[in-house]
PAZAPA-4460 file (N, C-alpha, C; in steps of 0.05 Angstrom, whole numbers, plus 32768, in hexadecimal, padded with zeros to 4 digits):
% residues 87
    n_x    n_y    n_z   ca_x   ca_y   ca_z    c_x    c_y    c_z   seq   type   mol
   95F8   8939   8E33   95E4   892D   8E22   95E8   890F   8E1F     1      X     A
   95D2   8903   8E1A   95D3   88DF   8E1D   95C8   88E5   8DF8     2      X     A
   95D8   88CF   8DF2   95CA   88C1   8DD3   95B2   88AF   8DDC     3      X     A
   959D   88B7   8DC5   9586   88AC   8DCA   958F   88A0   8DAF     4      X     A
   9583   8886   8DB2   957E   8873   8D9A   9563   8876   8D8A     5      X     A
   955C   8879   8D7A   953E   8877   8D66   953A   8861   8D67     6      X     A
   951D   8862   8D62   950E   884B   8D5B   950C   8848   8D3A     7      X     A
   9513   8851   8D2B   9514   884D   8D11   9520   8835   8D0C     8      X     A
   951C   8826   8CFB   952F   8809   8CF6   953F   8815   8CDD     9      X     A
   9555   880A   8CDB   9570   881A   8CCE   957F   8830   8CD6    10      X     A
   9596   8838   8CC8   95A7   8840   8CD1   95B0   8855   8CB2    11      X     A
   95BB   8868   8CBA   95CA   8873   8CA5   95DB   8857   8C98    12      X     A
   95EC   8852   8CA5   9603   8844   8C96   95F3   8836   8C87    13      X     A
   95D6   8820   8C89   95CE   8819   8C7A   95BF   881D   8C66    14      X     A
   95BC   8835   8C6A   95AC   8845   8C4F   95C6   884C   8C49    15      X     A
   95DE   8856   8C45   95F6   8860   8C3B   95F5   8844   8C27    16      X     A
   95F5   8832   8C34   95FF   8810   8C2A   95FD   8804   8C0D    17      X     A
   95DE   880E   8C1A   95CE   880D   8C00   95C9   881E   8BE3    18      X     A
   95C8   883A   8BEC   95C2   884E   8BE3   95E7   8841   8BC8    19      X     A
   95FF   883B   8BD4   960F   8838   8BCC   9615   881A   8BB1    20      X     A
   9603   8808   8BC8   95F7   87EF   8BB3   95E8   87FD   8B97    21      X     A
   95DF   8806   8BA8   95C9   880F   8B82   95CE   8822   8B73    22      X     A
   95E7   882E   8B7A   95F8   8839   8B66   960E   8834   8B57    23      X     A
   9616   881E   8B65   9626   8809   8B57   9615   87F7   8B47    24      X     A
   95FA   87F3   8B43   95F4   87DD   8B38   95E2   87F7   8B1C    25      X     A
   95DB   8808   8B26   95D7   8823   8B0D   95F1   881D   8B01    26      X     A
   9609   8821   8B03   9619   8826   8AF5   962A   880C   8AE8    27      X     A
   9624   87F4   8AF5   962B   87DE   8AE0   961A   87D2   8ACE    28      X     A
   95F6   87E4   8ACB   95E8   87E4   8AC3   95F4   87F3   8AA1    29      X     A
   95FA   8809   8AAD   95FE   881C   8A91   961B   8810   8A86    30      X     A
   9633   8809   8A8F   9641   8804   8A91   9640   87EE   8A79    31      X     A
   9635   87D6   8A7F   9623   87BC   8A71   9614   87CA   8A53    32      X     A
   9603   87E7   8A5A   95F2   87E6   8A41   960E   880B   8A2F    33      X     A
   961F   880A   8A40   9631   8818   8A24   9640   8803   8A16    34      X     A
   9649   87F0   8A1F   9659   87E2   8A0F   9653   87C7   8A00    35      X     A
   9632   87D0   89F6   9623   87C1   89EC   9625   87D3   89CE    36      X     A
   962A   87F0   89D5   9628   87FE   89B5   964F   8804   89B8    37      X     A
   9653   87ED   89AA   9674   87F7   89A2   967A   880A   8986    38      X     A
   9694   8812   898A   969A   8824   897C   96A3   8821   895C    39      X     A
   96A4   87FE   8957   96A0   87EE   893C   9685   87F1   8931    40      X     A
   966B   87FA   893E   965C   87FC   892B   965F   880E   8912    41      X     A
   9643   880B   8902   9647   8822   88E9   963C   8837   88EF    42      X     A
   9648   8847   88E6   963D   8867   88F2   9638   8872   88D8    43      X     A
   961E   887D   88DA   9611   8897   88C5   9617   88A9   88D2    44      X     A
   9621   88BC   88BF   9617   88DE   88C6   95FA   88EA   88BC    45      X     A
   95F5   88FB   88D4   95DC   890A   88D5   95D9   8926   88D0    46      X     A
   95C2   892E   88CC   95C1   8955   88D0   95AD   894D   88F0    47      X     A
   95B2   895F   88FD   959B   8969   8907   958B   8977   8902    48      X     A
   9574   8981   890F   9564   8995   8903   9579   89B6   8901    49      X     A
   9582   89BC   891B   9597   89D0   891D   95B2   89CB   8910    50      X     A
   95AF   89BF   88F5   95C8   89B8   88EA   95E7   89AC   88F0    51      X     A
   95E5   89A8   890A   95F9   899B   890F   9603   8981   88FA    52      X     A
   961B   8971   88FB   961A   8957   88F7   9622   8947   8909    53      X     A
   9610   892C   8908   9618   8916   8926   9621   88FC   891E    54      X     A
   9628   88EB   8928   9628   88D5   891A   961D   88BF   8926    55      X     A
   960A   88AD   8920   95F5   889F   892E   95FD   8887   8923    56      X     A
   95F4   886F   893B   95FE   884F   892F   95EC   884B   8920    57      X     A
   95EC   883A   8911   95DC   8832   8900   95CE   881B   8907    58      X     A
   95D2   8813   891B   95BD   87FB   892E   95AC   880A   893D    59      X     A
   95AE   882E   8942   959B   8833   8953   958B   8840   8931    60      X     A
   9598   884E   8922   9589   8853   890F   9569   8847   8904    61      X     A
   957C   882B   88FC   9566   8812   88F4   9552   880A   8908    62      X     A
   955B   8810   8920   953D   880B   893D   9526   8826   893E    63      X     A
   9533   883B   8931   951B   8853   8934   950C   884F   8919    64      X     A
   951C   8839   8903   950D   8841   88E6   94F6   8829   88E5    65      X     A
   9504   8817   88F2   94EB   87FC   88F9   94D4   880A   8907    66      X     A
   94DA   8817   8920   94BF   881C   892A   94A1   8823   8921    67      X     A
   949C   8819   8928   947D   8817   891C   946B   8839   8926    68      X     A
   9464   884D   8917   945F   8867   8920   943B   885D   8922    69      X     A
   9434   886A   8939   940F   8866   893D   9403   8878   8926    70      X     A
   93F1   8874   8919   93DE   8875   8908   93C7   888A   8914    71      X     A
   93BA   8899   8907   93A7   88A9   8908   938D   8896   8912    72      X     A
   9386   8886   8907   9371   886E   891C   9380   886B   8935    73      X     A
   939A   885C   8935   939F   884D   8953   9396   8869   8962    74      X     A
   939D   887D   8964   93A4   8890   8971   9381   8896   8973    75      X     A
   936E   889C   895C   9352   889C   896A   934B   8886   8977    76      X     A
   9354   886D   8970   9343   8856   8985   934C   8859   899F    77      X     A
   9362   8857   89A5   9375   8867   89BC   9362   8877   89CA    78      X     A
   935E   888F   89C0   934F   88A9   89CF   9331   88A2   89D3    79      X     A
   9326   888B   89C8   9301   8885   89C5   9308   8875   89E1    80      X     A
   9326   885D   89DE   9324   8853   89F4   9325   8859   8A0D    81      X     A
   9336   886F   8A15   9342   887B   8A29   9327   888E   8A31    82      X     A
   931A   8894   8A25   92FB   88A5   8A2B   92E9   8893   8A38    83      X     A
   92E5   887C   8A2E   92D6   8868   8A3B   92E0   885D   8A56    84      X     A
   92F3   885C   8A58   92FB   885A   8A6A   92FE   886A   8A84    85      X     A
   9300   887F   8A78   92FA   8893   8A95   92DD   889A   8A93    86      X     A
   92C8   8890   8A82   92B0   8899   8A88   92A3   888D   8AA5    87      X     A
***
């Protein structure tokens, strides 16, 4: 048997290469955003709904209590808009 070469442009090794690049750069990604919540913050304890207890930072706390919850209008203008729009 003779090796036939493809016409495909690339190669395993370079999809290996890569495939390998962008898992190194996923992981100095997460790497970067864990050690942004250190273990000096202040911690609340929680219930869950199934009673457990957890203990939650209190910088992520204060970002879910800011959020702004949609309103019974936004949510109909929302749906009048989204109708018009696929009409």
């Amino acid at each position: 048997m003779t090796k036939q070469k493809s016409n495909v442009p690339g190669t395993r090794r370079k999809f290996l290469s890569l495939g390998l690049l962008g898992g190194a750069a996923l992981l100095t990604q997460k790497t970067e955003a864990m050690a942004s919540l250190t273990d000096d913050d202040e911690k609340i304890s929680m219930l869950t709904p199934d009673g457990k207890l957890v203990e939650v930072s209190r910088k992520i706390y204060d970002q879910a209590i800011e959020r702004q919850k949609a309103t019974n209008p936004d949510i109909l203008q929302w749906s009048e808009s989204s109708k018009k729009s696929h009409s």
